[in-house]
Residue frames relative to the residue before (quaternion, step in Angstrom):
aa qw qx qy qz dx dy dz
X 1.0000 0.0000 0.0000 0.0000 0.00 0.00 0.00
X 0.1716 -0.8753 0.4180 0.1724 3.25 -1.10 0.81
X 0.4553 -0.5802 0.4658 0.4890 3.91 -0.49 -0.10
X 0.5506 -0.6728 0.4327 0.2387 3.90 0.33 0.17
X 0.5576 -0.6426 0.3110 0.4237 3.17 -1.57 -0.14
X 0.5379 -0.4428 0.4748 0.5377 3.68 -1.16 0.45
X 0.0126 0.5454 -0.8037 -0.2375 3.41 -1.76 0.66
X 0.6921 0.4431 -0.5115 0.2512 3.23 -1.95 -0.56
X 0.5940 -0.4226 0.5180 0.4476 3.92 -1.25 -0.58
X 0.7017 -0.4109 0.5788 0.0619 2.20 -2.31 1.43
X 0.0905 -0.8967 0.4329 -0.0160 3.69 -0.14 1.17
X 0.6380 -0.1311 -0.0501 0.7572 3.20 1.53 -0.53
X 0.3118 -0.7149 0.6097 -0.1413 3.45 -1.62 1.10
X 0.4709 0.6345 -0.5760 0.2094 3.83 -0.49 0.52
X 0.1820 -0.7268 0.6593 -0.0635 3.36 -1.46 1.69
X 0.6446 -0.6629 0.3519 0.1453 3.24 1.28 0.34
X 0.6942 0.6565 -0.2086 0.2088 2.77 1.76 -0.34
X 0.2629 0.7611 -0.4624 0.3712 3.33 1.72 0.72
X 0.4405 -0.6171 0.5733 0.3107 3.93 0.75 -0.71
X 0.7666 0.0871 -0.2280 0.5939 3.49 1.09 0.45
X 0.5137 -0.5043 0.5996 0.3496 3.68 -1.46 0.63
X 0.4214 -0.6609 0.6206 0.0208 2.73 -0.87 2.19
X 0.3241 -0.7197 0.6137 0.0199 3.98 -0.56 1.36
X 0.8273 0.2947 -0.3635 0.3110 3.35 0.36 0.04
X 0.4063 0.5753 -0.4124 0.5779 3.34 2.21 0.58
X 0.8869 0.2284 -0.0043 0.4016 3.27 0.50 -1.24
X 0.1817 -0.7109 0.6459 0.2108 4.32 -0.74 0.52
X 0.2803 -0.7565 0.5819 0.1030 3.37 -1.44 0.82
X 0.1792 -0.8823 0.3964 0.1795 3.39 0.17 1.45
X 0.4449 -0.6601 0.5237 0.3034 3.82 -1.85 0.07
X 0.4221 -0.6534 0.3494 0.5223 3.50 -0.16 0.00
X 0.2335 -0.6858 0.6859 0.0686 3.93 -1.15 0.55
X 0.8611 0.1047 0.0827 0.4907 3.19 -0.71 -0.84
X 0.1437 -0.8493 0.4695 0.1938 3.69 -0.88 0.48
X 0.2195 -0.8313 0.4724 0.1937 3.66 -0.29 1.40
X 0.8439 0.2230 0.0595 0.4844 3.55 -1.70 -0.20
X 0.6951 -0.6386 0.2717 0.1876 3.67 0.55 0.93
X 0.3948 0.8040 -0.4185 0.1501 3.14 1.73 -0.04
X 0.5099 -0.6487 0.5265 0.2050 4.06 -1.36 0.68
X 0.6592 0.1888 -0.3194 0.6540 3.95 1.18 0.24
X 0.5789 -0.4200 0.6956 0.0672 2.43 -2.91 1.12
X 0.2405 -0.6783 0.6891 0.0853 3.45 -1.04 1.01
X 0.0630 0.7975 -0.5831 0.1414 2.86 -0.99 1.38
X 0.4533 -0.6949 0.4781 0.2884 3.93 -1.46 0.49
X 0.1304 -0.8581 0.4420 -0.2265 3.24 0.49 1.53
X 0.0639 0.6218 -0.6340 -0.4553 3.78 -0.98 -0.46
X 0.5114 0.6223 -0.5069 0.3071 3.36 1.23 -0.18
X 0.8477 0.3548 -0.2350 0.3166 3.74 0.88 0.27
X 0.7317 0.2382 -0.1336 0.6246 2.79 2.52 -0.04
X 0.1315 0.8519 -0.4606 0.2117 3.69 0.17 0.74
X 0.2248 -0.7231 0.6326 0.1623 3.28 -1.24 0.45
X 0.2257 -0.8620 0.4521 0.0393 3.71 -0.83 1.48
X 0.5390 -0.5374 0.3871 0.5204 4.05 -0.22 -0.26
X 0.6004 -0.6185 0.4513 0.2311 3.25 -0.95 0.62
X 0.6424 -0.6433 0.2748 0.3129 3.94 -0.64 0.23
X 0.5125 -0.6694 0.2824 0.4577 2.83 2.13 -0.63
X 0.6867 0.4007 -0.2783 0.5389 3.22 1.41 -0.57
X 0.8387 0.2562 -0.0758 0.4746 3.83 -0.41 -1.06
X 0.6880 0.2344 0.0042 0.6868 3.45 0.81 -1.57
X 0.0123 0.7718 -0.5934 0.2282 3.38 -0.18 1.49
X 0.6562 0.4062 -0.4770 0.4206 3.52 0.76 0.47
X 0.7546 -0.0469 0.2998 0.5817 3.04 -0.27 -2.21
X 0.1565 -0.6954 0.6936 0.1042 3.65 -1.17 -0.25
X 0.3202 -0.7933 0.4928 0.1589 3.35 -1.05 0.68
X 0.0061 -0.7654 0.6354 0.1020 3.99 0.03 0.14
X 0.1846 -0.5486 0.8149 0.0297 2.76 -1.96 1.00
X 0.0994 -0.8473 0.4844 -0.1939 3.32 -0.65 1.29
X 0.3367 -0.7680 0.5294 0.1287 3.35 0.20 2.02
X 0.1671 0.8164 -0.5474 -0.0767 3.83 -1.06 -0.24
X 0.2944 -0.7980 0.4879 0.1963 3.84 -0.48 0.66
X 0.1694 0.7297 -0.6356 0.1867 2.93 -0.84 1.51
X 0.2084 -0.9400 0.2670 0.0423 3.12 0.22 2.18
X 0.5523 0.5625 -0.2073 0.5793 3.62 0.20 0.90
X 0.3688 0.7711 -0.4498 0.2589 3.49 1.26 -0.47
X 0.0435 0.8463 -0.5294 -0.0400 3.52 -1.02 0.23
X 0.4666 -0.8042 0.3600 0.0770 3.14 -0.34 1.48
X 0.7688 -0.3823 0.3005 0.4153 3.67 -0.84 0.70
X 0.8108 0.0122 -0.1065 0.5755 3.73 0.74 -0.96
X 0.9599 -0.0132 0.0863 0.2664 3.09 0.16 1.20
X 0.7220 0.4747 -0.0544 0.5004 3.29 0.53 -1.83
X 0.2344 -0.8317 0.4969 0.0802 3.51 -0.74 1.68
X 0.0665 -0.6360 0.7688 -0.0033 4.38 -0.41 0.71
X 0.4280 -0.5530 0.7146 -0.0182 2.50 -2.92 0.64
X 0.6411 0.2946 -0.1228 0.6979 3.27 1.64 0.31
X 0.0796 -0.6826 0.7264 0.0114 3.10 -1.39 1.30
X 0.1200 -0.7758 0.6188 -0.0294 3.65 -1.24 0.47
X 0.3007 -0.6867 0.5632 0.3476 3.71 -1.59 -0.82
X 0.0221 0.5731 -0.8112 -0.1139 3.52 -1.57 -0.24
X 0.2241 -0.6567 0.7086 -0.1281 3.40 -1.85 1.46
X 0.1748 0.8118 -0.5568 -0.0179 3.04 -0.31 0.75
X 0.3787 -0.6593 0.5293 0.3765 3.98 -1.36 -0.21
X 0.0597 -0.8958 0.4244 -0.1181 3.46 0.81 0.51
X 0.7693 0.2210 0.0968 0.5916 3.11 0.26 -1.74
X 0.7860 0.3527 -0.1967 0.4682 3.99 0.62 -0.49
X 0.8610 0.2111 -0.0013 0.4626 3.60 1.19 -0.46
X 0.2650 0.7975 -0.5365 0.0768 3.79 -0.23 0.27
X 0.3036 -0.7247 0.6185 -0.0132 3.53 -1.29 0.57
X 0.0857 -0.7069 0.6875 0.1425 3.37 -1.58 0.41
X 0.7858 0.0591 -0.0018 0.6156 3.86 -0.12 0.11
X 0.6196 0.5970 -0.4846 0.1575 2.84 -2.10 0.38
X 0.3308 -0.6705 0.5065 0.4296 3.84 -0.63 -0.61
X 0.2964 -0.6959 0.6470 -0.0958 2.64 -1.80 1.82
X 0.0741 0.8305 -0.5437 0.0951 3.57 -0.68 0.73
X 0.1711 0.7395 -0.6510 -0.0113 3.35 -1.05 -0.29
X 0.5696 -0.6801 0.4559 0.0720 3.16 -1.77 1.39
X 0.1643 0.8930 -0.4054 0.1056 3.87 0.33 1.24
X 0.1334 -0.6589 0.7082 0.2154 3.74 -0.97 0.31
X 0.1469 -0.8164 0.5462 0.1160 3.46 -1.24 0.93
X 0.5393 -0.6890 0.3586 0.3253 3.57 -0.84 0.00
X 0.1701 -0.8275 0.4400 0.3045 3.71 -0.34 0.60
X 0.4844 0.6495 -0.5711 0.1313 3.78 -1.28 0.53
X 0.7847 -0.3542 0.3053 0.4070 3.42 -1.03 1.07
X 0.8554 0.1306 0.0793 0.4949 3.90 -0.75 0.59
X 0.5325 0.3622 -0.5634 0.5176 3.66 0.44 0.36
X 0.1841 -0.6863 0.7024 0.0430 3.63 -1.46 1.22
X 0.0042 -0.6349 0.7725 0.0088 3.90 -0.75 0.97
X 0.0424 0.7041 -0.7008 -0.1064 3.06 -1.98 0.52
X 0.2534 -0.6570 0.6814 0.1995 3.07 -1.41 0.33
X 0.1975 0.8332 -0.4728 0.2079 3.86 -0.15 0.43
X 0.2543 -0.7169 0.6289 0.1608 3.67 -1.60 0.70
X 0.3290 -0.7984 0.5009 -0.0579 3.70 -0.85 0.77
X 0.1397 -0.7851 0.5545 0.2382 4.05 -0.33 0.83
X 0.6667 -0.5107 0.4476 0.3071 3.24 -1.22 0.44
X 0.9098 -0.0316 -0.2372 0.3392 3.88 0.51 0.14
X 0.8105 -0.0255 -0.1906 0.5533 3.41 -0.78 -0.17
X 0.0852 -0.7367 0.6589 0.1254 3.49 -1.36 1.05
X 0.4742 -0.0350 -0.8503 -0.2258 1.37 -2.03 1.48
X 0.4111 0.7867 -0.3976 0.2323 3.75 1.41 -0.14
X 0.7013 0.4758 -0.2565 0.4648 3.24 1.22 -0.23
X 0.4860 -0.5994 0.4103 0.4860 3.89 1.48 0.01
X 0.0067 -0.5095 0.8587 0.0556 3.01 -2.35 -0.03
X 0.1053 -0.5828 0.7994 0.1008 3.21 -1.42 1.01
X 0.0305 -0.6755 0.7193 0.1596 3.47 -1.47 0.80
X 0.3573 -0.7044 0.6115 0.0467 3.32 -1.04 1.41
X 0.8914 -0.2805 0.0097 0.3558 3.07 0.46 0.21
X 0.1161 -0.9266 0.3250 -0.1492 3.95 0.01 1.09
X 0.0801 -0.9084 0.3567 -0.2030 3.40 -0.15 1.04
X 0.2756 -0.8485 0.4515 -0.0175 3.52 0.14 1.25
X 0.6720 -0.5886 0.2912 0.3422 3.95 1.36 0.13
X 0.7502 0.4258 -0.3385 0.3760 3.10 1.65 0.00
X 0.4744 -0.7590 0.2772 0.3493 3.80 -0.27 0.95
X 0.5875 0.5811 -0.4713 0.3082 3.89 0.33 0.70
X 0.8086 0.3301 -0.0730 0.4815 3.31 1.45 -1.00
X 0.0994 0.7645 -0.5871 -0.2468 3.36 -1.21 -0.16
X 0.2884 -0.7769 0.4295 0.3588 3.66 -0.65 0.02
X 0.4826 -0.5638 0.6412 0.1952 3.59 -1.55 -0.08
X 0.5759 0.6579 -0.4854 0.0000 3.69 -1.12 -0.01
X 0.3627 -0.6664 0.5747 0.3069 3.65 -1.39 -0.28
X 0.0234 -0.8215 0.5473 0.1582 3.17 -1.10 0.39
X 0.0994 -0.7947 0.5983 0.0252 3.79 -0.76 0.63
X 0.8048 -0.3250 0.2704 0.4165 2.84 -1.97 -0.79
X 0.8742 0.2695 -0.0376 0.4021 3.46 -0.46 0.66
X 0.7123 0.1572 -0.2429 0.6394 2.90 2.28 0.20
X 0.1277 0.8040 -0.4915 0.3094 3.75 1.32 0.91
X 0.8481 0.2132 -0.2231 0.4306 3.38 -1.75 1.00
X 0.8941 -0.2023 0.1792 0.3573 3.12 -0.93 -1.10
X 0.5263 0.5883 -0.0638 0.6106 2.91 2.28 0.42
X 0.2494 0.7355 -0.4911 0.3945 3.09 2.09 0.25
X 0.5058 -0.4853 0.6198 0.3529 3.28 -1.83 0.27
X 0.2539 0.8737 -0.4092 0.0694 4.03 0.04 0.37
X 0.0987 -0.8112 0.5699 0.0858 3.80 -1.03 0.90
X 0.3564 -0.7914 0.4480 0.2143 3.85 -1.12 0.41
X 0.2415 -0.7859 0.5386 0.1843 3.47 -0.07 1.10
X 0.1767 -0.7963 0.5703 0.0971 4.03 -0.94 1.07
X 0.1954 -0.8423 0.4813 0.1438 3.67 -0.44 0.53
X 0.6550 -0.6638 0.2929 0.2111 3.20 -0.85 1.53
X 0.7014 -0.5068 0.3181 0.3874 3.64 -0.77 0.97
X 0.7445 0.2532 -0.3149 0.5315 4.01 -0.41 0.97
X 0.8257 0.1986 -0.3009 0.4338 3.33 0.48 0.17
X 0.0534 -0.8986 0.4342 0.0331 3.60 -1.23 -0.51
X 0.6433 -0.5897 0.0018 0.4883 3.55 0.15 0.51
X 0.4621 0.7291 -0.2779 0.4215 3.16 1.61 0.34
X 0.6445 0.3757 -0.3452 0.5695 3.15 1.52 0.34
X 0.6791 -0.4533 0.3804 0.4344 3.41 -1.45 0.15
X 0.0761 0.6912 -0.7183 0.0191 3.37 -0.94 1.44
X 0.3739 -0.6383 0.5606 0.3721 3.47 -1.99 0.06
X 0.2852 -0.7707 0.5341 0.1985 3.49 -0.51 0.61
X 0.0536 0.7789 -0.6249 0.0006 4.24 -0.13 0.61
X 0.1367 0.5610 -0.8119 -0.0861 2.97 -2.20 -0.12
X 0.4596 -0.6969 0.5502 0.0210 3.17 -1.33 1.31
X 0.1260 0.8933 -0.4225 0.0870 3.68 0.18 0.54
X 0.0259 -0.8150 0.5765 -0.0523 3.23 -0.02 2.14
X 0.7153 -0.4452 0.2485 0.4780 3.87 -1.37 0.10
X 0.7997 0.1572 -0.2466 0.5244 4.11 1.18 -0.09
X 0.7099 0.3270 -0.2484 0.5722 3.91 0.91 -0.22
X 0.0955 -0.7419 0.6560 0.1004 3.85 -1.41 0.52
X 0.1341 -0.8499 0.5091 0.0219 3.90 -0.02 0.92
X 0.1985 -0.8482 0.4755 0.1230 3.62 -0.54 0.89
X 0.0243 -0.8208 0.5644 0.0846 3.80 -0.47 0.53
X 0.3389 -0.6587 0.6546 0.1507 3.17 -1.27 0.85
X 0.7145 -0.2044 0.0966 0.6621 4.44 -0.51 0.81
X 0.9240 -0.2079 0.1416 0.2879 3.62 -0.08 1.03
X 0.6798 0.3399 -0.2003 0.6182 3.93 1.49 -0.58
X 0.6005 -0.6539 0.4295 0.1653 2.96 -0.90 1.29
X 0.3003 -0.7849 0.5419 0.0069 3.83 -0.61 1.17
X 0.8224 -0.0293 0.2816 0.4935 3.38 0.13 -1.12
X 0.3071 0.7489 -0.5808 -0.0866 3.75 -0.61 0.41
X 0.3523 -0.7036 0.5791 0.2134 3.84 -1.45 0.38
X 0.3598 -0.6863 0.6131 0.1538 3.37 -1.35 0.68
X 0.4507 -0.4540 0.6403 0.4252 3.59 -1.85 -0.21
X 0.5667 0.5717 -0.4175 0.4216 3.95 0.90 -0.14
X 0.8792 0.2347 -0.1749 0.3760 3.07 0.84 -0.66
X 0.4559 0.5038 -0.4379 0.5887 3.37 1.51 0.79
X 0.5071 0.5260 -0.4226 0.5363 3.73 1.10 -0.64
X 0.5149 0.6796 -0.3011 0.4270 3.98 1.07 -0.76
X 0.8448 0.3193 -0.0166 0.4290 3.36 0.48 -1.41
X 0.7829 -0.1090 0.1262 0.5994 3.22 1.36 -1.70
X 0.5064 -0.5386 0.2959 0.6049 3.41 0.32 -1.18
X 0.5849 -0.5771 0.4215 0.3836 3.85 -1.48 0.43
X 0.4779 -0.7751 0.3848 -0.1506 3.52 -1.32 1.40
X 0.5333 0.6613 -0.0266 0.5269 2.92 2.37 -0.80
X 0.6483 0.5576 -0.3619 0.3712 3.28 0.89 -0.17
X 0.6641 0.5571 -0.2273 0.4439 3.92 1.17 -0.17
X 0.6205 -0.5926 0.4199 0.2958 3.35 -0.82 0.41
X 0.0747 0.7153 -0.6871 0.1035 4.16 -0.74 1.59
X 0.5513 -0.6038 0.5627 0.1221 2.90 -2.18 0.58
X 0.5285 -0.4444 0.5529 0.4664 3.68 -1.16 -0.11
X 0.1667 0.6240 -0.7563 -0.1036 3.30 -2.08 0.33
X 0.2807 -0.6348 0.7183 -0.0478 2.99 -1.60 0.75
X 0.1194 0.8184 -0.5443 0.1405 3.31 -1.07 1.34
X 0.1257 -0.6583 0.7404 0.0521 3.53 -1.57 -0.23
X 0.1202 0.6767 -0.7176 0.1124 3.34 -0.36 1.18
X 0.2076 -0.5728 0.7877 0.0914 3.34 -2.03 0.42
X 0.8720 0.1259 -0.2042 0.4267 3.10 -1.66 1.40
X 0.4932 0.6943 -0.4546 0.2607 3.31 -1.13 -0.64
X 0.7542 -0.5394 0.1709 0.3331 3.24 -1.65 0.24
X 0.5565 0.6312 -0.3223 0.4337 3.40 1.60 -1.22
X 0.7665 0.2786 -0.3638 0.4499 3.68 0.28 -0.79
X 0.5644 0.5818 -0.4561 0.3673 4.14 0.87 -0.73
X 0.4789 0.5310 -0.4217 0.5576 3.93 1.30 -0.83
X 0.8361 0.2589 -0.2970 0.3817 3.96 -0.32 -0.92
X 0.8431 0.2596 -0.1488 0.4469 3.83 1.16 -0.52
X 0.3494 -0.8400 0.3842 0.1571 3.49 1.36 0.37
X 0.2793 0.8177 -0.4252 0.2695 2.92 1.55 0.41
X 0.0561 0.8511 -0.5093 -0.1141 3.96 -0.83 0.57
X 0.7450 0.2634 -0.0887 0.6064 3.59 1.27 -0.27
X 0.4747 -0.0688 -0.8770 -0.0261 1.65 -1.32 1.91
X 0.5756 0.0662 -0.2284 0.7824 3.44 1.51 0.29
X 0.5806 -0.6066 0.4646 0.2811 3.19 -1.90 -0.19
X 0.8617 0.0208 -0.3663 0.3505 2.62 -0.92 1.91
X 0.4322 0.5051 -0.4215 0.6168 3.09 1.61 0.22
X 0.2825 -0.4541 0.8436 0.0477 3.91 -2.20 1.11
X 0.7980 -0.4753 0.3673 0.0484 1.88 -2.28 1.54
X 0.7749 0.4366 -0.2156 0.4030 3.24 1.01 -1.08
X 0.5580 0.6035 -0.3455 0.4528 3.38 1.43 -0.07
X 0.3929 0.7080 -0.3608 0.4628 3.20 1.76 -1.05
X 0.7235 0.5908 -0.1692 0.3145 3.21 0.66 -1.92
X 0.6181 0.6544 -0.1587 0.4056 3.28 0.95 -1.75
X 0.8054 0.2366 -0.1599 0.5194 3.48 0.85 -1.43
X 0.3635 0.5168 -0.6049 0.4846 3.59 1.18 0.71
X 0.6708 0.5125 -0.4088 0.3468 3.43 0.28 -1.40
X 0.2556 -0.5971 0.5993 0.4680 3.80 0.83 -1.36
X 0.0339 0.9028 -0.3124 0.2937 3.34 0.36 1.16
X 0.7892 0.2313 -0.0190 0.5686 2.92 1.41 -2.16
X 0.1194 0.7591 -0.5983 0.2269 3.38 -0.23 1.51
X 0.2072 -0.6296 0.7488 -0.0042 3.57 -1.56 0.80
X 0.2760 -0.7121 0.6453 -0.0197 2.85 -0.96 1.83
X 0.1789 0.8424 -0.5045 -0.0615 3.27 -1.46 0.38
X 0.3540 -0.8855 0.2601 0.1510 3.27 -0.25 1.33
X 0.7138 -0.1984 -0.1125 0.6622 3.28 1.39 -0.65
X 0.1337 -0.7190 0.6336 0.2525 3.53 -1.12 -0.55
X 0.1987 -0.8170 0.5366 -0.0709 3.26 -1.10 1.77
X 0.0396 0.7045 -0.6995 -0.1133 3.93 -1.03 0.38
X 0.1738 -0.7719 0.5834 -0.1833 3.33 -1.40 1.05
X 0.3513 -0.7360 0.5267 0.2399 3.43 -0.63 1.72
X 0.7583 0.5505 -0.3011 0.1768 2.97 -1.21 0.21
X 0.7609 0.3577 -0.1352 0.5242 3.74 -0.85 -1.01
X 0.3436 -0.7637 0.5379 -0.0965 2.76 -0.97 1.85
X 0.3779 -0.6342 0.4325 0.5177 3.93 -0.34 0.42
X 0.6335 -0.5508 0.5423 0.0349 2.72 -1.88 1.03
């Protein structure tokens, strides 16, 4: 089954294909607060955020990269020393949305404890205000997940499903990542086939629905933290992050590619 085609207009659009991160689509955050235990400082970097030439073939413009890098000792605006620097983009301040389908076109990196997201966010207190995660990933190359989180289902208590990919491929190739997002149901698709969808029945189940209010895009690259230590129990050399990932983002390795990123009136979940 699929999630169909987008009807209505193309509301917000970026392929990146200017050769720079178009600032007035997109804010490039610092770290503040530290969530979920993560082991990198978010920082405004190009060494951690940049936009490169496409390959020539599919992604023929630009590409975005989020670009993990280890720089041990780092210290952070207030203080607070990490071994990892990264990014998080958001549309906060330049973009916001109520319904529709959101997607975006991404190759991800694989190693133990890198955390990309692709994900939409309400403007206040979280969780009463929602989180769609469009799509989520913990470093290993077969799966990604999907979820929401609200009142009464938030954190490790999200409402959440794991999408597995069929034998030749993996998240290292170009996937679309969606979520459909109507006024009572939010349906996730992985290149077009529905994966996972949530109701207002079944948050109304747990806590109460979260979806009705106006969120932004984020983009990320976390390292470590709680989401990937839950799937890899991993505690040395940091938590949830392996040695060899350590390794990976010495090499410059851990990178998230991203080709475009699309919102779109219309189409209701399926």
């Amino acid at each position: 089954m699929t999630t169909g085609t987008p009807a209505g207009v193309v509301r917000f659009f970026d392929d990146f294909g200017a050769g720079r991160l178009d600032r007035a689509r997109w804010s490039v955050r610092i770290t503040g607060p530290v969530h979920n235990d993560e082991e990198q400082a978010y920082i405004d970097d190009p060494s951690t955020v940049y936009v490169e030439p496409g390959d020539g073939t599919e992604d023929a413009g630009g590409r975005l990269v989020l670009h993990a890098r280890y720089r041990p000792g780092y210290v952070d605006p207030d203080g607070r020393s990490f071994d990892f620097v990264s990014s998080r983009l958001d549309t906060r301040d330049t973009y916001r949305f109520r319904y529709g389908r959101v997607e975006a076109r991404m190759r991800l990196p694989v190693g133990r404890g890198l955390w990309p997201a692709f994900w939409a966010l309400g403007t206040g207190s979280w969780p009463d205000t929602g989180e769609i995660d469009v799509m989520e990933q913990v470093g290993d190359p077969d799966w990604v997940s999907s979820a929401v989180h609200g009142p009464g289902y938030c954190g490790e208590s999200g409402l959440v499903n794991h999408h597995y990919f069929d034998p030749g491929t993996d998240v290292t190739s170009w996937h679309v990542y969606t979520a459909d997002w109507g006024p009572d149901a939010i349906a996730f698709a992985v290149d077009g086939r529905l994966r996972y969808r949530v109701t207002r029945a079944m948050t109304d189940f747990v806590g109460s629905w979260a979806f009705d209010d106006e969120k932004f895009l984020v983009l990320n690259l976390a390292v470590g933290g709680t989401y990937p230590f839950k799937w890899n129990g991993i505690r040395e050399p940091y938590r949830g992050v392996a040695a060899p990932t350590v390794e990976a983002i010495r090499d410059d390795r851990a990178r998230v590619l991203v080709d475009w990123v699309r919102v779109t009136d219309g189409s209701a979940p399926q």
